[in-house]
Each structure stands twice: as C-alpha cells, then as structure tokens.
DSSP file (Angstrom, degrees, kcal/mol; ACC not computed):
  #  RESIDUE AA STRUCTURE BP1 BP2  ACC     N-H-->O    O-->H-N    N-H-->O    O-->H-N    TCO  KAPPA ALPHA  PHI   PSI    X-CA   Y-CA   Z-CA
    1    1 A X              0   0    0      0, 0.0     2,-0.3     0, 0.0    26,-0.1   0.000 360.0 360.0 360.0 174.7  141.6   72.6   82.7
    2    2 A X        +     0   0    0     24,-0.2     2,-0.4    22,-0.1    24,-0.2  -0.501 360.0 176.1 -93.0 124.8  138.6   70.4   81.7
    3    3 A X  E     -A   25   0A   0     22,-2.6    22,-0.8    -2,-0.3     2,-0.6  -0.899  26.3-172.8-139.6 137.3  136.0   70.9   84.1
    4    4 A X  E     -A   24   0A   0     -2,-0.4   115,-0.6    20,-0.2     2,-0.4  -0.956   4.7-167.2-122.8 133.1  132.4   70.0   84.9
    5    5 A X  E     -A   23   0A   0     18,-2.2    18,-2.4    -2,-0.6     2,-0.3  -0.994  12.2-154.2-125.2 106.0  129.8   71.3   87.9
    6    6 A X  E     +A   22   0A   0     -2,-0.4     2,-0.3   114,-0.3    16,-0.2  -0.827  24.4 163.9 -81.6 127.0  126.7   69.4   88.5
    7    7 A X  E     +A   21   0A   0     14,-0.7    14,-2.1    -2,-0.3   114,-0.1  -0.958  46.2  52.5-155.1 139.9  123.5   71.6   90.2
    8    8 A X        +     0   0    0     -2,-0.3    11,-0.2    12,-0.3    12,-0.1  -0.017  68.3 128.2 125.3 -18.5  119.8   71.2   90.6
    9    9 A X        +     0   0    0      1,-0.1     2,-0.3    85,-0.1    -1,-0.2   0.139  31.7 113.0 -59.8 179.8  119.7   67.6   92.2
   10   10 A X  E     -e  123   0B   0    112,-1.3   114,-3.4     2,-0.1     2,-0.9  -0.953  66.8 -46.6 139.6-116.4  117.6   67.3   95.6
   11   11 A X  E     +e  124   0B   0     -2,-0.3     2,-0.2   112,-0.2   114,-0.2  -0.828  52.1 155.7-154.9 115.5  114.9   65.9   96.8
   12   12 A X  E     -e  125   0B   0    112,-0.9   114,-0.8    -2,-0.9     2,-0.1  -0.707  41.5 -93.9-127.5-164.4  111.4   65.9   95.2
   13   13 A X    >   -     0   0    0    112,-0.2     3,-0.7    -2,-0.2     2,-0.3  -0.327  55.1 -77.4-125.7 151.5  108.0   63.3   95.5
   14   14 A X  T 3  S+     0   0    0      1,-0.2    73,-0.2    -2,-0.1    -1,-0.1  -0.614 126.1  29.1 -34.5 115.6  107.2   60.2   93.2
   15   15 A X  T 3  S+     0   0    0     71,-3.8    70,-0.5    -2,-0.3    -1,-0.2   0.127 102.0 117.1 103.3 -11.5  105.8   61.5   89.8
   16   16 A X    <   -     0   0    0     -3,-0.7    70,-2.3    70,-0.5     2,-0.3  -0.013  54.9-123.9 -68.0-164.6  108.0   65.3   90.1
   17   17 A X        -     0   0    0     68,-0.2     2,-0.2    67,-0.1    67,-0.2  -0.962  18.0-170.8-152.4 158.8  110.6   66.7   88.1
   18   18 A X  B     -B   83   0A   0     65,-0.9    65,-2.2    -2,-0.3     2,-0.4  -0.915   8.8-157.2-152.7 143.6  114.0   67.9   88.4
   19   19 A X        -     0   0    0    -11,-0.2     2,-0.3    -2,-0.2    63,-0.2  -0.856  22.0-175.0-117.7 151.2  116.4   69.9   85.8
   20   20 A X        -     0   0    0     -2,-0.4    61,-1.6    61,-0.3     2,-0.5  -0.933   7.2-141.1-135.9 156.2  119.7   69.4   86.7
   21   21 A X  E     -A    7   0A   0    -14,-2.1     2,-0.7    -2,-0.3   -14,-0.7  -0.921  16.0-162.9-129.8 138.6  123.0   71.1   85.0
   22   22 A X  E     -A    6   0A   0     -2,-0.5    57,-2.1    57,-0.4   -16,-0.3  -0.811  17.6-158.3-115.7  92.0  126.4   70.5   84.0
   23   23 A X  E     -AC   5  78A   0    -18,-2.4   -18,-2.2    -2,-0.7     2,-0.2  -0.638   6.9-153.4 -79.2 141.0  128.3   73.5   83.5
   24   24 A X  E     +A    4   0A   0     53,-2.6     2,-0.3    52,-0.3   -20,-0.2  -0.586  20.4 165.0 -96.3 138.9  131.3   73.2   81.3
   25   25 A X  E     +A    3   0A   0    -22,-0.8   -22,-2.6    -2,-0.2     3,-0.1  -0.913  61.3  32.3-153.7 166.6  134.2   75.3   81.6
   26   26 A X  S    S+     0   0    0     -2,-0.3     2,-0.2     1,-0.3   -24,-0.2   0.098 119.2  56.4  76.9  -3.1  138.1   75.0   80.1
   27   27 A X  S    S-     0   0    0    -24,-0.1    -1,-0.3    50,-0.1     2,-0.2  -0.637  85.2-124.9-130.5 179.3  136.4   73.0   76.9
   28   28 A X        -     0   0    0     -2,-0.2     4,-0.1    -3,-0.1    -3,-0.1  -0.682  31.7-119.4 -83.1 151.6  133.5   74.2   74.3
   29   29 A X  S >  S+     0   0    0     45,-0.3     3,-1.8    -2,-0.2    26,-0.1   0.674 109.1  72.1 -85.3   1.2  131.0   71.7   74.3
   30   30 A X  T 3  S+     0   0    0      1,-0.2    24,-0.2    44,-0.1    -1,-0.2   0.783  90.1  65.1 -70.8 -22.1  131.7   71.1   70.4
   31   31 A X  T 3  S+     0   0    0     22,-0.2     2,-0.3     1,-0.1    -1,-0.2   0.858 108.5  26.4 -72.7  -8.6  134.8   69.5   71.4
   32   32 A X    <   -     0   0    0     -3,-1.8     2,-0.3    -4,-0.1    68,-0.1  -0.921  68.5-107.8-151.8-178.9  133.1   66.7   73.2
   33   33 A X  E     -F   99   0B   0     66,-1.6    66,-2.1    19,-0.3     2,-0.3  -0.574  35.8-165.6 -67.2 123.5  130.6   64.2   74.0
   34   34 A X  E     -FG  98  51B   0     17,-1.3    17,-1.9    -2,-0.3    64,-0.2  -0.943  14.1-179.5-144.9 138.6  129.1   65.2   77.2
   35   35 A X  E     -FG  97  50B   0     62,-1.7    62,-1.2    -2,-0.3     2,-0.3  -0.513  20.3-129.4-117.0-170.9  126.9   62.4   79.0
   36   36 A X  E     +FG  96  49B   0     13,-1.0    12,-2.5    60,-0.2    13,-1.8  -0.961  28.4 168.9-159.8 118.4  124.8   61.9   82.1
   37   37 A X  E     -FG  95  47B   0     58,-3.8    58,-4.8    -2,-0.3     2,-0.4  -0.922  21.1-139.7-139.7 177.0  124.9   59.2   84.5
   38   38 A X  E     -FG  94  46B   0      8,-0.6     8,-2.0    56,-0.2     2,-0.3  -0.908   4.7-170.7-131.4 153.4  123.8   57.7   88.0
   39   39 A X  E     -F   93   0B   0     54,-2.0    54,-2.2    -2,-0.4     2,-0.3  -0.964   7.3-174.0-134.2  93.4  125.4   55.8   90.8
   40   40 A X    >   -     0   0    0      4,-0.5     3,-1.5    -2,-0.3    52,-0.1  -0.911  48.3 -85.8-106.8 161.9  123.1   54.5   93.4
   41   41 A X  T 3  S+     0   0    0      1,-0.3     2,-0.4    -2,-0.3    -1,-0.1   0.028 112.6  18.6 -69.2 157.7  125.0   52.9   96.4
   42   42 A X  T 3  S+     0   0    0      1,-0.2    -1,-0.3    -3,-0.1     2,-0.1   0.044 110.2  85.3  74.0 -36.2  125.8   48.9   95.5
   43   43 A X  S <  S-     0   0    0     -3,-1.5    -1,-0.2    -2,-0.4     2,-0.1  -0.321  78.5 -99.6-107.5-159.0  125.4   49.1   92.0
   44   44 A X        -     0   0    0     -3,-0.1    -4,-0.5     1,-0.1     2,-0.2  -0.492  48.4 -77.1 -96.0-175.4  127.3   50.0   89.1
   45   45 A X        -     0   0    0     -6,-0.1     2,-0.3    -2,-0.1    -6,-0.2  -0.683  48.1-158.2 -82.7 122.9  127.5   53.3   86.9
   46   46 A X  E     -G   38   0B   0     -8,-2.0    -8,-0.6    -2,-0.2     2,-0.2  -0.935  14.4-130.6-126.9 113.0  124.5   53.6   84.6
   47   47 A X  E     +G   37   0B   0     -2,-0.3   -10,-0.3   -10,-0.2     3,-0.1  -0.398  27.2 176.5 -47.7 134.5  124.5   55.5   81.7
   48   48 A X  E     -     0   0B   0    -12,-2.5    13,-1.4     1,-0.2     2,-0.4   0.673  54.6 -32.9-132.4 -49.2  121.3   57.9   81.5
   49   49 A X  E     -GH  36  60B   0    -13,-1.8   -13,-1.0    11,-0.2     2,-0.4  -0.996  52.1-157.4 170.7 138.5  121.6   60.0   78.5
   50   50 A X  E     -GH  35  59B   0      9,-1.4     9,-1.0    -2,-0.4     2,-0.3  -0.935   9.7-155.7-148.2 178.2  123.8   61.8   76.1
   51   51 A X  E     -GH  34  58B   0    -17,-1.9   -17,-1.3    -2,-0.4     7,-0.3  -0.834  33.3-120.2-145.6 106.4  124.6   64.7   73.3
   52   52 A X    >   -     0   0    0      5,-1.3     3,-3.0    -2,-0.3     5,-0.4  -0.325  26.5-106.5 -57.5 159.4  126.9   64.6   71.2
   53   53 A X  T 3  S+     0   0    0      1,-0.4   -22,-0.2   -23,-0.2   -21,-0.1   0.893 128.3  49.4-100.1 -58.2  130.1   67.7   71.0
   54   54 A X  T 3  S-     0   0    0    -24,-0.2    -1,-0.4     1,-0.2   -24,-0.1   0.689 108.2-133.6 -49.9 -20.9  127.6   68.6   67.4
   55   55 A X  S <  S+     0   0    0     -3,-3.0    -1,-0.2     2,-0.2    -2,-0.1   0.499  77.0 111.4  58.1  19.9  124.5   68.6   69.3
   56   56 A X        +     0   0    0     -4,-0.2     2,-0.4     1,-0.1    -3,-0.1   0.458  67.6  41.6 -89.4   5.3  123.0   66.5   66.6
   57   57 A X        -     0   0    0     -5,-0.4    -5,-1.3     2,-0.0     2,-0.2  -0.970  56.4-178.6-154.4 148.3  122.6   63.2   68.2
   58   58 A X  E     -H   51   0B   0     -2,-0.4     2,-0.3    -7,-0.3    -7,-0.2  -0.660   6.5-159.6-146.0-139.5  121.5   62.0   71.2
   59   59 A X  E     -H   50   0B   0     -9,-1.0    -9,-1.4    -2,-0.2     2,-0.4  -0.634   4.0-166.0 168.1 111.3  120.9   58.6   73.2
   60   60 A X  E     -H   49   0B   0     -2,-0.3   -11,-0.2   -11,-0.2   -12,-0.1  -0.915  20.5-114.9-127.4 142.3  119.1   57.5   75.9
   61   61 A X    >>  -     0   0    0    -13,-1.4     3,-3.2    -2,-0.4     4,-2.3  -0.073  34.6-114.9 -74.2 155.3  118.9   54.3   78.3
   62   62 A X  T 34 S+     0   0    0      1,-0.2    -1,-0.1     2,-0.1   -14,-0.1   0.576 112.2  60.8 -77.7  18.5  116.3   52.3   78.3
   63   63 A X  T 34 S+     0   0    0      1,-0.1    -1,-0.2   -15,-0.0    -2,-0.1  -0.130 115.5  34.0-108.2  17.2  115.1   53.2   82.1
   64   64 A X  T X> S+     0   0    0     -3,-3.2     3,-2.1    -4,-0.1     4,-1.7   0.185  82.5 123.9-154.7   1.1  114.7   57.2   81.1
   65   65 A X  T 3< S+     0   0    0     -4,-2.3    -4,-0.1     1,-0.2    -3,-0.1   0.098  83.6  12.6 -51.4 178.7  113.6   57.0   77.9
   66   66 A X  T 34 S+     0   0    0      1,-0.2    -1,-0.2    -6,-0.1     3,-0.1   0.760 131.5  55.2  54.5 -12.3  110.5   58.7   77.7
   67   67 A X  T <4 S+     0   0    0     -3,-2.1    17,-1.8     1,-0.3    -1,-0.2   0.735  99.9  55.6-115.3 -56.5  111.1   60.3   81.1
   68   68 A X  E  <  -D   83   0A   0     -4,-1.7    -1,-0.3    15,-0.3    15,-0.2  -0.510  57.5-174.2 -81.5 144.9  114.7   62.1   80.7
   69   69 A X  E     -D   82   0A   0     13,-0.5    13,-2.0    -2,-0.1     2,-0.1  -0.726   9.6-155.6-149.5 121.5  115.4   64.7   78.0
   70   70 A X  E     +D   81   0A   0     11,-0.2     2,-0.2   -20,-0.2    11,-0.2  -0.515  21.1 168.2-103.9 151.5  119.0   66.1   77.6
   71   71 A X  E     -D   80   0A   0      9,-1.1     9,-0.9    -2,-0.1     2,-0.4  -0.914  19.8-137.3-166.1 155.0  119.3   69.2   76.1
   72   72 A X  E     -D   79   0A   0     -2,-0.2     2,-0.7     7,-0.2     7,-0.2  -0.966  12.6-162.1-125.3 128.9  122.3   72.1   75.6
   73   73 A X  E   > -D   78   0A   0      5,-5.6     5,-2.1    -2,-0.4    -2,-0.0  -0.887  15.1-174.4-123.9 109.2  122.7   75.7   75.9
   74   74 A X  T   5S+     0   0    0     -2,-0.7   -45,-0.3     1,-0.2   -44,-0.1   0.704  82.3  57.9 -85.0  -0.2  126.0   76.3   73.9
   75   75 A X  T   5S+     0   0    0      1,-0.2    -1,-0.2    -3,-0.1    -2,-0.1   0.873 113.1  38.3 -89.0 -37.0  126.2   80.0   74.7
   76   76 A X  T   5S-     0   0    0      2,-0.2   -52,-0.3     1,-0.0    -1,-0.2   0.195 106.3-127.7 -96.1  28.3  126.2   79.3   78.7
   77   77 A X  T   5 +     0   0    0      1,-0.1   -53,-2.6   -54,-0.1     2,-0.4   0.900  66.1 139.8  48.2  41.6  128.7   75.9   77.9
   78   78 A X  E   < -CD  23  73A   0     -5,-2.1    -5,-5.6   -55,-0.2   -55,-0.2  -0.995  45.6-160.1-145.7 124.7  125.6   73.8   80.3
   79   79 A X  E     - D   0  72A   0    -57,-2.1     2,-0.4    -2,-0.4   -57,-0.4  -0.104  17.8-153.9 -80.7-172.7  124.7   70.9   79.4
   80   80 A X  E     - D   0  71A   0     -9,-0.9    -9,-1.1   -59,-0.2     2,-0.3  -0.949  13.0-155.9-165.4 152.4  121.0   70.1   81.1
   81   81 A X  E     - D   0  70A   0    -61,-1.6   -61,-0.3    -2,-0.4   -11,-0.2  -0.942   8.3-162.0-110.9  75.1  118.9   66.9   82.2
   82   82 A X  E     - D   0  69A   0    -13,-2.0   -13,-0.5    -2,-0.3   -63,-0.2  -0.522  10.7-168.6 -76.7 159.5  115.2   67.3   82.4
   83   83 A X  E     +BD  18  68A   0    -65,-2.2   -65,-0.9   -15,-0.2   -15,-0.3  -0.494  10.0 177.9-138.2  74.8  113.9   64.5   84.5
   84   84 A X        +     0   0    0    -17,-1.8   -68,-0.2   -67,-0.2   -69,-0.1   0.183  62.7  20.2 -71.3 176.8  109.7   63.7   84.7
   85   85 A X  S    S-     0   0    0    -70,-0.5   -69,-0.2     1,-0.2    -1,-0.2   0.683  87.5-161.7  18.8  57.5  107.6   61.5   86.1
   86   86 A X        -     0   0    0    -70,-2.3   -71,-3.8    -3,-0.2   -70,-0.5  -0.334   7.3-160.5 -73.3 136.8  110.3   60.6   88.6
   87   87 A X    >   -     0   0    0    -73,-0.2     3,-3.3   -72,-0.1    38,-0.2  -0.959  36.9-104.0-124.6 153.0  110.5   57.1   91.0
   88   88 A X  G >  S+     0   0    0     -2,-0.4     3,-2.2     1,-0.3    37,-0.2   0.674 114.8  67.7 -36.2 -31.4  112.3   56.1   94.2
   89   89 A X  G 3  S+     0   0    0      1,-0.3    -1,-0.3    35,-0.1    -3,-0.0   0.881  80.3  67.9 -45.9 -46.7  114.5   54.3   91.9
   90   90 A X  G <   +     0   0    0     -3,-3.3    -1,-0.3     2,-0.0     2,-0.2   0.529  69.7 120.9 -65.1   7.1  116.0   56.7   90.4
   91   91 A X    <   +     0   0    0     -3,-2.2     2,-0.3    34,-0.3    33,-0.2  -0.416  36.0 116.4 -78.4 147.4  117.9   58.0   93.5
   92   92 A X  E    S- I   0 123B   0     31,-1.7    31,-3.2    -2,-0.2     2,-0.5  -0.898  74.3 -72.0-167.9-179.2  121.3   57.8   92.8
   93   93 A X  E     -FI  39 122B   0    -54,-2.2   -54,-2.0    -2,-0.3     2,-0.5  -0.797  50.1-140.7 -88.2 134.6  124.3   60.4   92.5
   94   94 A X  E     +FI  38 121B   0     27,-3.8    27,-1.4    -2,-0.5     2,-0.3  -0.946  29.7 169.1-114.8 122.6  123.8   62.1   89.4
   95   95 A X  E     -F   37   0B   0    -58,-4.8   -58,-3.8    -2,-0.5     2,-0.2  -0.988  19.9-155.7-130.9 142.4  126.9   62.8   87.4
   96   96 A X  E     -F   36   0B   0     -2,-0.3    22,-2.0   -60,-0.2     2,-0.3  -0.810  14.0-157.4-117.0-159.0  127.8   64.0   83.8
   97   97 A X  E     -FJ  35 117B   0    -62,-1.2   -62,-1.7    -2,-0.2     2,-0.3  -0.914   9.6-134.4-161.1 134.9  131.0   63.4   81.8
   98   98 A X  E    S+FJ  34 116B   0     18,-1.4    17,-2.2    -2,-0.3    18,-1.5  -0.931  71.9  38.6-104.9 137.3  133.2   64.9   78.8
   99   99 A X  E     +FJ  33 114B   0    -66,-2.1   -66,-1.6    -2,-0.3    15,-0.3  -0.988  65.8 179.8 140.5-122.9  134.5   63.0   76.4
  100  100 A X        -     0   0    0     13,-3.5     2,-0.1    -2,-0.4     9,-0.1  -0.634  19.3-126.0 140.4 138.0  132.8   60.3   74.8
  101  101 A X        -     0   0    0     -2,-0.2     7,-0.4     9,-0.1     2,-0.2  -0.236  29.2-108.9-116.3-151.3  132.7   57.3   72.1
  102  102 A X        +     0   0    0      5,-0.3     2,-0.3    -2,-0.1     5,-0.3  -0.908  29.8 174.1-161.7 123.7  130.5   56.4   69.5
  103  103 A X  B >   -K  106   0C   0      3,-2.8     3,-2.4    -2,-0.2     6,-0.1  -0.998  68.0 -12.7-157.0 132.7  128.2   53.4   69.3
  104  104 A X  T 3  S-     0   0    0     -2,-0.3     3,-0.1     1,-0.2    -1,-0.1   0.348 123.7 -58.2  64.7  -9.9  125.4   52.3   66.5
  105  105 A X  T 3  S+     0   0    0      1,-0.4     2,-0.5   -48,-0.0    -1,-0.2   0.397 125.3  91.1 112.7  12.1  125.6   56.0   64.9
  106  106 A X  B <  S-K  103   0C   0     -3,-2.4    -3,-2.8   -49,-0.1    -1,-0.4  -0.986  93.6 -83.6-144.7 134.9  124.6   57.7   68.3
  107  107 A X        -     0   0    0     -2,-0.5     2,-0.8    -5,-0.3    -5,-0.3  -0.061  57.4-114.4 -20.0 135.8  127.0   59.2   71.4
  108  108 A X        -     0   0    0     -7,-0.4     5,-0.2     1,-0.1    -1,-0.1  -0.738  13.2-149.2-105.7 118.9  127.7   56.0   73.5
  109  109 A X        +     0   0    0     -2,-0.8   -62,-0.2   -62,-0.1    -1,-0.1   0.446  58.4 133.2 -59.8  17.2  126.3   55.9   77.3
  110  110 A X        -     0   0    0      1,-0.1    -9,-0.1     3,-0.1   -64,-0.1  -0.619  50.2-153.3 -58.1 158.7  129.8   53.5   78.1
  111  111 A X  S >  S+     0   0    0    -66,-0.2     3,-4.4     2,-0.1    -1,-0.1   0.917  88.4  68.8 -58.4 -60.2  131.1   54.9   81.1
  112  112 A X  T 3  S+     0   0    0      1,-0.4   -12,-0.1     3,-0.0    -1,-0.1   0.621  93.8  67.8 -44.6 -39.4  134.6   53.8   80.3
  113  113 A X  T 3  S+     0   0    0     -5,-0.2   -13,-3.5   -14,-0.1    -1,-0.4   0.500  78.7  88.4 -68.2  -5.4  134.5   56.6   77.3
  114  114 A X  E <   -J   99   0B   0     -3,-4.4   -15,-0.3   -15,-0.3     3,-0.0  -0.843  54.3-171.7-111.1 170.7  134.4   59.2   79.1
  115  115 A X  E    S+     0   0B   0    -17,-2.2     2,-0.4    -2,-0.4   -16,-0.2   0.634  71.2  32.9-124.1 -28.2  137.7   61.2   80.5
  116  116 A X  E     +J   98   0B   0    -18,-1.5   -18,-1.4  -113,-0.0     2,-0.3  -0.960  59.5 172.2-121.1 150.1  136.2   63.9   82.9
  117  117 A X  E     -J   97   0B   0     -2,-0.4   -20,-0.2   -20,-0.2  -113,-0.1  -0.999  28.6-106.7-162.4 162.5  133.5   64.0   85.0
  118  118 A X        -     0   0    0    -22,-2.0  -113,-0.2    -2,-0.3     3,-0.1   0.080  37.7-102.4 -88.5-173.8  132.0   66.2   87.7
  119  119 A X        -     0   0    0   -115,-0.6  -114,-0.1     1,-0.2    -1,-0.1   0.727  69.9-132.4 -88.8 -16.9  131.8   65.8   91.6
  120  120 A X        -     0   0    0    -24,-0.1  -114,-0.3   -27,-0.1     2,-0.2  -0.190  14.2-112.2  98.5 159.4  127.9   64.6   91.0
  121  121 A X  E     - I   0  94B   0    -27,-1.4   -27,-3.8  -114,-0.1     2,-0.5  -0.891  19.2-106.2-123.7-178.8  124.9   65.5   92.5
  122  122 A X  E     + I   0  93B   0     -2,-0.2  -112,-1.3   -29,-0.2     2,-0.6  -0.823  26.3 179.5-103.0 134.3  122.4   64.2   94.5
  123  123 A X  E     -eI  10  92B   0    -31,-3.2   -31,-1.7    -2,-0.5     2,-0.5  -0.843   4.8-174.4-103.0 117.8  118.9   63.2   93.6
  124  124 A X  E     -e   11   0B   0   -114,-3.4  -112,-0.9    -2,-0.6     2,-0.5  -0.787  13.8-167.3-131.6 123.9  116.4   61.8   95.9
  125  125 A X  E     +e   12   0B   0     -2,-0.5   -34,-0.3   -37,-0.2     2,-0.2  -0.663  37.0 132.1 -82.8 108.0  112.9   60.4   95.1
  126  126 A X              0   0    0   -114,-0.8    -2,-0.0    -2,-0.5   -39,-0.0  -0.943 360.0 360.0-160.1 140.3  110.7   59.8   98.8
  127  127 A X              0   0    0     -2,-0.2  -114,-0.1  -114,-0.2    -2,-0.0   0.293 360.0 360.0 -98.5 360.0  107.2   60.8   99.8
C-alpha cells in the first residue's frame, strides 16, 4: 500500500538548516504529486512546497520561498526538503503527501488534493 515516512526533523537555532525526507514506498514517485506541508498547533495546514510525479515542476509558498528547496532522488523513491535560514516560526509538524492537483501550470500546495500522507515530523526552531 501507498506509503510515506517522514525523517530528519529536530531541533536546530534561528538562521540553521534542516533536510528532511519522505520516503515513498508501494508507489513510484512518477505516479504522483508528492508535496510538503506544516501544522503548527492552532492553525491550519500550510502548504510548503511541491514536485510534481514528472519532476518537472515545482511550487513553493510564499513563506519558504527563497528559503525551502524540494528536490527528488527517483532511484531511492525520497522525496527531500532542504530548509535555510530557518525561524521560530517555522516550527510546526512537518508532513509530506502523495497525490496531488494542479493549479496555474504548477503542482498545487491545496491540502485537500492530496490522498496519503505520512505520520509527520517534528521541526523545532529555539536558541
């Protein structure tokens, strides 16, 4: 079955970086849309960043642009999340997600489009 395992989250300084990874297993990642999102407590699920199942497109929110860069390795099925110049804001649960729409020409960060999603990890930004 379709499954996703989130790894690397933890606990770094204001201004670090963190990779984190979402290994795929029971799909290829050409079959889908695989995105990246966060959940910090009280708000809603925010879209972060996607790749589309071709690896030709990708999409980013406008609070990691510049910062986040999603990236694929299709021979170890893992998706990846680099994450820079990180701030206490960004702690959240960090999750990604298979499946997937299509919005403007580009993978779409809805939540609501995607159909599987991993158990999350956690990231947290503290000096």
């Amino acid at each position: 079955q379709v499954q996703l395992v989130e790894s690397g989250g933890g606990l770094v300084q204001p201004g670090g970086s963190l990779r984190l990874s979402c290994a795929a297993s029971g799909f290829t990642l050409d079959a889908y849309n695989i995105g990246w999102f966060r959940q910090a407590p009280g708000k809603e699920r925010e879209g972060l960043s996607c790749i589309s199942n071709s690896g030709g497109s990708t999409n980013y929110g406008d609070s990691v642009k510049g910062r986040f860069s999603i990236s694929r390795d299709v021979a170890k099925n893992t998706v990846y999340l680099q994450m820079s110049s990180l701030k206490p804001e960004d702690t959240a649960i960090y999750y990604c997600a298979a499946g997937g729409g299509w919005s403007r020409g580009a993978c779409s960060l809805d939540p609501s489009t995607f159909g599987a999603w991993g158990q999350g990890t956690q990231v947290t930004v503290s000096s």
